[in-house]
DSSP file (Angstrom, degrees, kcal/mol; ACC not computed):
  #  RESIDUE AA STRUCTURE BP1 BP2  ACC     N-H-->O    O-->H-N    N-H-->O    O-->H-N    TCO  KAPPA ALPHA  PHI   PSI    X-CA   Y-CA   Z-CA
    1    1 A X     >        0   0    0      0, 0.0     4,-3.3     0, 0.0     5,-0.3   0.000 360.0 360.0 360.0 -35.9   13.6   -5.7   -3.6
    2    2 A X  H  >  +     0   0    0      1,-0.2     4,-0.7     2,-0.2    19,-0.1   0.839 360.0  54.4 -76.1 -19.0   11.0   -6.2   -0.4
    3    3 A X  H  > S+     0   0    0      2,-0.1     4,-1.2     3,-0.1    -1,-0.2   0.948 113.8  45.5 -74.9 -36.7   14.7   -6.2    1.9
    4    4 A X  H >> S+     0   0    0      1,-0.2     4,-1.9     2,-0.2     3,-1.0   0.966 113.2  42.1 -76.7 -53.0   15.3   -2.8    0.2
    5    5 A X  H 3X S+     0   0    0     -4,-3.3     4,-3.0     1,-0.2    -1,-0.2   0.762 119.3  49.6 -45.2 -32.2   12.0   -1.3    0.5
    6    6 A X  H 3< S+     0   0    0     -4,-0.7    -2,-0.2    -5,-0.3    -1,-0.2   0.878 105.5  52.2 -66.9 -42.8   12.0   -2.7    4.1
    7    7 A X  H X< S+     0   0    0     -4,-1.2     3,-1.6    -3,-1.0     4,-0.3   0.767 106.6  56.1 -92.8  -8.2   15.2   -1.4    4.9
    8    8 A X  H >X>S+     0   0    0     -4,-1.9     3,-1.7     1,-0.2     5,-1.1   0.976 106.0  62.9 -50.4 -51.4   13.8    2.6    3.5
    9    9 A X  T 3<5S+     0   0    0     -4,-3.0    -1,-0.2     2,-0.2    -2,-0.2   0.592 100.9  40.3 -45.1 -18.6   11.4    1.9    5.9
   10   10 A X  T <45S+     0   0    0     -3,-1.6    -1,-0.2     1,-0.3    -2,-0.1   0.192 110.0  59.7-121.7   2.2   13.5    1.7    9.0
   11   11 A X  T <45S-     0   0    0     -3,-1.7    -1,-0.3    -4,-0.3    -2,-0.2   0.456 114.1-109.6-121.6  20.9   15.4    4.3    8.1
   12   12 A X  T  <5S+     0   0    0     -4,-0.7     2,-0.7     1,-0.2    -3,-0.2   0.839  80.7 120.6 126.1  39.1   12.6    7.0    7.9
   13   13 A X     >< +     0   0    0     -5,-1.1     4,-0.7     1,-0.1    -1,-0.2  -0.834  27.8 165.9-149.9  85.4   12.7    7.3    3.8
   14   14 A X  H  >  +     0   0    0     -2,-0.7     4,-1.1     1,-0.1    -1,-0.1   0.602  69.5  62.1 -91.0  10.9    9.0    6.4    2.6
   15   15 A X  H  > S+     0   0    0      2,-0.2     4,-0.6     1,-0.1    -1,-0.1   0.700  96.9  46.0 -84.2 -25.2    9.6    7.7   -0.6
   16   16 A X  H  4 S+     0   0    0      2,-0.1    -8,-0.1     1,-0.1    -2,-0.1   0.550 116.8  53.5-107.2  -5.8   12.3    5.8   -1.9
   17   17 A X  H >X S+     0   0    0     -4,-0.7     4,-2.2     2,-0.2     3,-1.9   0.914 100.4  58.2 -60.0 -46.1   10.1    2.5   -0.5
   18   18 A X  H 3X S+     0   0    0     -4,-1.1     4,-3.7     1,-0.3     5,-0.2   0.859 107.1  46.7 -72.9 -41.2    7.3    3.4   -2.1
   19   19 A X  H 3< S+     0   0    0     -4,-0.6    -1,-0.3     2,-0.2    -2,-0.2   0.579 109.3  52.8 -70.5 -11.9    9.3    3.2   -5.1
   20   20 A X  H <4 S+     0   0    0     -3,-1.9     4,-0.4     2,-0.1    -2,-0.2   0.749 110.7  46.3 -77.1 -46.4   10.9   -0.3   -4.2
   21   21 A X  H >X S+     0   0    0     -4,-2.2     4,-3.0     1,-0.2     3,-0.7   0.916 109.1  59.6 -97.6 -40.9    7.2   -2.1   -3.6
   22   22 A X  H 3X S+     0   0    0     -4,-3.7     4,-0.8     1,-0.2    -1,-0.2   0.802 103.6  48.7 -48.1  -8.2    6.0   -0.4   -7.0
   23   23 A X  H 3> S+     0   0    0     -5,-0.2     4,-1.1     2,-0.2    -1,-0.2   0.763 112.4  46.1 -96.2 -38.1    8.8   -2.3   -8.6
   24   24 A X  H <> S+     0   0    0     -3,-0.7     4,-4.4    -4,-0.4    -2,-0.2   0.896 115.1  52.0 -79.4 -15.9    7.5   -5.6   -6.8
   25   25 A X  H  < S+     0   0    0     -4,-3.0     4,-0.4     1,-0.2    -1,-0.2   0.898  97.8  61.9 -62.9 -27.7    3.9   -4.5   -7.9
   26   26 A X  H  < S+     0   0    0     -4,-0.8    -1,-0.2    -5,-0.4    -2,-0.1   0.757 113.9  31.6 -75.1 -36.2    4.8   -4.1  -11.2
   27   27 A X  H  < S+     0   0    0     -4,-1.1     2,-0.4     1,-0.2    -2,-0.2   0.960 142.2  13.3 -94.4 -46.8    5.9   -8.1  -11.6
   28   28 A X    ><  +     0   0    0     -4,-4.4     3,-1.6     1,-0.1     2,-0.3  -0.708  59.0 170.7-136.7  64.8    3.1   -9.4   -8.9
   29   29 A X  T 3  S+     0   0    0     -2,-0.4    -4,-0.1    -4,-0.4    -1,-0.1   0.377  71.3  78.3 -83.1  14.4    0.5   -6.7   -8.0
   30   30 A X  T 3   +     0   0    0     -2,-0.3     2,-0.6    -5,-0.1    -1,-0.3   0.384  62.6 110.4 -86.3  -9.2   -1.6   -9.8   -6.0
   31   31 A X    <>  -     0   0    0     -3,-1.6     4,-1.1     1,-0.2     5,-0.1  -0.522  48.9-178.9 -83.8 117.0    0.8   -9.3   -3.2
   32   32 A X  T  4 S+     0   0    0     -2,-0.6     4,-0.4     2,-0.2    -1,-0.2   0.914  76.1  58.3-100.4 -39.7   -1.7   -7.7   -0.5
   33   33 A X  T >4 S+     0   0    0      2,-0.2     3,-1.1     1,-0.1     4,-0.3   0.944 102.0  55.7 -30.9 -45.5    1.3   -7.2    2.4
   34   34 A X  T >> S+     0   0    0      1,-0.3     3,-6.0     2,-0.2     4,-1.6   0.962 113.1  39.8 -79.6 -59.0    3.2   -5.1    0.0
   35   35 A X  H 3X S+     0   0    0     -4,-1.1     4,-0.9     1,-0.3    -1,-0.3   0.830 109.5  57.4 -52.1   9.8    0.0   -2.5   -0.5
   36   36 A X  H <4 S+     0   0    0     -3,-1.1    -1,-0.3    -4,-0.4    -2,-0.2   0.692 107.0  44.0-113.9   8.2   -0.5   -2.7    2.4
   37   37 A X  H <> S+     0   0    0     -3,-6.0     4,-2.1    -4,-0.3     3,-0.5   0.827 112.9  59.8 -69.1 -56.8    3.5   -1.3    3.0
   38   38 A X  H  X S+     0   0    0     -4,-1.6     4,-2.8     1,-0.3    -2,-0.1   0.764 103.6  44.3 -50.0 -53.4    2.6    0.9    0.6
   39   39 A X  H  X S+     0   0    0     -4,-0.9     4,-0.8    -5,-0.5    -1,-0.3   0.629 105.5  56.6 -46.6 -38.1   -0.1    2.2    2.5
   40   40 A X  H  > S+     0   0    0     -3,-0.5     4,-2.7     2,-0.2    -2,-0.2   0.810 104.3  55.6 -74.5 -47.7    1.5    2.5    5.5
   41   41 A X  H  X S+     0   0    0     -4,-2.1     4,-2.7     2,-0.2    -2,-0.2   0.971 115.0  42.2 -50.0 -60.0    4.6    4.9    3.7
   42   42 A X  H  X S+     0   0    0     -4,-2.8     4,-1.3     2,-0.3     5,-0.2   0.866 113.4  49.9 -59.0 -31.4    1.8    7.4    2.4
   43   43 A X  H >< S+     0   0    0     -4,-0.8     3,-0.8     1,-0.3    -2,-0.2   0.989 115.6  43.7 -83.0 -75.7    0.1    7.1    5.7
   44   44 A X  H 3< S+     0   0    0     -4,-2.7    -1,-0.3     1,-0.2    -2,-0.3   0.721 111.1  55.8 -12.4 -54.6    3.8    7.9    7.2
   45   45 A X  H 3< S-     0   0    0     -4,-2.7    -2,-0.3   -31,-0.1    -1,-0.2   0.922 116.9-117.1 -55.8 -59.8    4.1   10.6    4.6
   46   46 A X    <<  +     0   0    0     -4,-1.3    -3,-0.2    -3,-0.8    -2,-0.1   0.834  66.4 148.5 109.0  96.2    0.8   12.3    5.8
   47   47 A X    >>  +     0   0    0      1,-0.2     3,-3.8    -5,-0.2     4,-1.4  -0.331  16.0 166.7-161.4  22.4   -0.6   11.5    2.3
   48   48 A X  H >> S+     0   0    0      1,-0.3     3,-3.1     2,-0.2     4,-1.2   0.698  73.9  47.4 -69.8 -86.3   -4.2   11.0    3.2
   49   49 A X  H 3> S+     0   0    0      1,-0.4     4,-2.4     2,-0.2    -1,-0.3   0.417 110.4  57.6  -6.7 -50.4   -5.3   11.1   -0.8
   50   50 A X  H <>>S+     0   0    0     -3,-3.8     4,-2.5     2,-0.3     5,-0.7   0.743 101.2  45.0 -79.4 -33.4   -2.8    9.0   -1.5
   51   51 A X  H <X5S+     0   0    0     -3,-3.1     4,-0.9    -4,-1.4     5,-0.4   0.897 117.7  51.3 -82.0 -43.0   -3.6    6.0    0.8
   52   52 A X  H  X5S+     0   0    0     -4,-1.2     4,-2.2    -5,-0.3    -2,-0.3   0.954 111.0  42.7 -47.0 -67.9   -7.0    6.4   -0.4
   53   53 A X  H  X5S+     0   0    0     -4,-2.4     4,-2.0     1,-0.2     5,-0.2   0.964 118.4  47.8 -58.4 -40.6   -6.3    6.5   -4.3
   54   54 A X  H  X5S+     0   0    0     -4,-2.5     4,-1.2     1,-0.2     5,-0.3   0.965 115.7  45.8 -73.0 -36.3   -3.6    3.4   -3.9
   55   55 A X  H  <<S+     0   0    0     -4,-0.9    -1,-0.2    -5,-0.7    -2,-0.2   0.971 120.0  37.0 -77.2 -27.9   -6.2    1.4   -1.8
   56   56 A X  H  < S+     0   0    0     -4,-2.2     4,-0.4    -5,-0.4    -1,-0.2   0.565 112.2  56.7 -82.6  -8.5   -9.2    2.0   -4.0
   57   57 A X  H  X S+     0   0    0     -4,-2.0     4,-0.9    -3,-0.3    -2,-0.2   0.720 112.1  46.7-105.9 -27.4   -7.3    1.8   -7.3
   58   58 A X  H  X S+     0   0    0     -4,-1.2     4,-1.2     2,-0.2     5,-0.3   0.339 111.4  50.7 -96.3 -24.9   -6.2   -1.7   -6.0
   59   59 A X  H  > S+     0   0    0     -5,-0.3     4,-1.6     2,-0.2    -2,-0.2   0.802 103.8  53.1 -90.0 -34.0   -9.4   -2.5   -5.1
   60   60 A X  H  > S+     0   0    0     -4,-0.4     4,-4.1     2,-0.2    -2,-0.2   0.961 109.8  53.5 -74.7 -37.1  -11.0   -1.6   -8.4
   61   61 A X  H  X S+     0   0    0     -4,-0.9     4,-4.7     3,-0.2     5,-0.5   0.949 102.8  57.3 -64.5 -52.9   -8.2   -4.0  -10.1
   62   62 A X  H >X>S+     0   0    0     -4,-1.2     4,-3.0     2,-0.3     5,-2.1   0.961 113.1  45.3 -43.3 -64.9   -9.2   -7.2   -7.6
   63   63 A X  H 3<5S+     0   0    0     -4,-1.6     3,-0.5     1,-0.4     4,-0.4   0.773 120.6  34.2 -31.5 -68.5  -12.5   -6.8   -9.0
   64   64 A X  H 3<5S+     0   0    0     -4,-4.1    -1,-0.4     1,-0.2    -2,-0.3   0.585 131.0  27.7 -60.5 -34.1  -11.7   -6.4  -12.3
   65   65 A X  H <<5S+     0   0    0     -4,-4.7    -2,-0.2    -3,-1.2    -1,-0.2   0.302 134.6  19.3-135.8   9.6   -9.2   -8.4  -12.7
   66   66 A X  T  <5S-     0   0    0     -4,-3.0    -3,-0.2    -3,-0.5    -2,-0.2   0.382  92.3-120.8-138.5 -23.4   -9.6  -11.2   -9.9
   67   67 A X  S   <S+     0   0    0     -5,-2.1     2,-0.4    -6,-0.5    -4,-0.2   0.923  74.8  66.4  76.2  57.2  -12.8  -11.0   -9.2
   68   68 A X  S    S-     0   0    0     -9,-0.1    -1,-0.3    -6,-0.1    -2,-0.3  -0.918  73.2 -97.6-169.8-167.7  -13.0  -10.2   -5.2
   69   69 A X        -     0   0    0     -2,-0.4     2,-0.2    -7,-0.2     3,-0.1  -0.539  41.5 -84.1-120.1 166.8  -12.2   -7.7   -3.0
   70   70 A X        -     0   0    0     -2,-0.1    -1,-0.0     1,-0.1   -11,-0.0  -0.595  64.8 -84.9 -97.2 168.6   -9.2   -7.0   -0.7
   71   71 A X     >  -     0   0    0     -2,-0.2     4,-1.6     1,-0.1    -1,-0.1   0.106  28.9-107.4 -48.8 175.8   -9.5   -8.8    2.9
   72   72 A X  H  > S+     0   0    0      2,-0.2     4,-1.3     1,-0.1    -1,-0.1   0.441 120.0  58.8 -77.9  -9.4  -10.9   -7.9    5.5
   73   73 A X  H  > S+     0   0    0      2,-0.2     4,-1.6     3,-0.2     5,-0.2   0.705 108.1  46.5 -80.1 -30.1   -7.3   -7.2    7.1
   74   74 A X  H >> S+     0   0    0      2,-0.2     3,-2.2     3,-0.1     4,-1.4   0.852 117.4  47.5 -72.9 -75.7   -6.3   -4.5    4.2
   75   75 A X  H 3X S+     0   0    0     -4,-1.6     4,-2.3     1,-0.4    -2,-0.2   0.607 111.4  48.7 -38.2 -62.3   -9.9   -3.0    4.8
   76   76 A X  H 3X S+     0   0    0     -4,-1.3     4,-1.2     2,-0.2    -1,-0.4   0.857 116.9  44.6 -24.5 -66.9   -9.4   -3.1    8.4
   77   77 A X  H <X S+     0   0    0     -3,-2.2     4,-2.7    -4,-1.6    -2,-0.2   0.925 113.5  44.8 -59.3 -59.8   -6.1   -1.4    7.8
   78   78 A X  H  X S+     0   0    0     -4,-1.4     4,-1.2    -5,-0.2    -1,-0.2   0.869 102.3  61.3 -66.0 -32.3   -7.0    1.1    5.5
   79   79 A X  H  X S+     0   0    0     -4,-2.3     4,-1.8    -5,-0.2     5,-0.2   0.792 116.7  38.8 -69.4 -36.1  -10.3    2.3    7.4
   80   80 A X  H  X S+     0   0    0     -4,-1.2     4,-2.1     2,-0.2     5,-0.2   0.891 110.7  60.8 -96.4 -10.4   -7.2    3.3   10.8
   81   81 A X  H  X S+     0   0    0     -4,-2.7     4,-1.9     2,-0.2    -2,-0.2   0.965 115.6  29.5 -69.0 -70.3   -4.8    4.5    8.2
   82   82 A X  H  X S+     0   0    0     -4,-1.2     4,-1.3     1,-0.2    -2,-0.2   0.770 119.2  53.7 -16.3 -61.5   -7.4    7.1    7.2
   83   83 A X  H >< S+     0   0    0     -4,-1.8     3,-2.4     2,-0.2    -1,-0.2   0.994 107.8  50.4 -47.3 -78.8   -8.9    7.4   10.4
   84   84 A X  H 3< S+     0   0    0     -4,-2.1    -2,-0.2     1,-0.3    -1,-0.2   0.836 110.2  55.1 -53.2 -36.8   -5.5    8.2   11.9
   85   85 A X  H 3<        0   0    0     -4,-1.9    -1,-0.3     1,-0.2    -2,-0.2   0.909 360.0 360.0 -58.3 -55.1   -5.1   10.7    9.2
   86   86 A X    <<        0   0    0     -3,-2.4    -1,-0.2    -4,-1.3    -2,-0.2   0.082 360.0 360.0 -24.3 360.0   -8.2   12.7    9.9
């Protein structure tokens, strides 16, 4: 599924990724590369809400459900997706 999603990505179709790495989220949602695909599509999309709600809604779940936070590379990431967005 992460070659399919990959290969929407390189052909310009971040909609029908986004829908590929929810499918890998669905069995593993720990996978921080794939939000951080995921992120990158909305960001691609010009989806500025969206990369917000998926990065904080993933973030509330670590807490809650792992008890941490996402790296300091998703943070990093999400802070220029945003930015770039602005």
């Amino acid at each position: 599924m992460l070659a399919l999603a990959r290969a929407f990505e390189n052909r310009s179709d971040p909609n029908r990724s986004i829908e590929c790495y929810d499918r890998v989220l669905q069995v593993d949602n720990t996978l921080e590369d794939v939000h951080a695909r995921v992120l990158r599509c909305y960001a691609d999309k010009n989806e500025p809400a969206l990369v917000r709600e998926h990065y904080y809604r993933y973030a509330e779940w670590l807490a809650k459900e792992v008890g941490t936070a996402p790296s300091p590379r998703l943070a990093r990431s999400y802070r220029q997706l945003v930015h770039e967005e602005a």
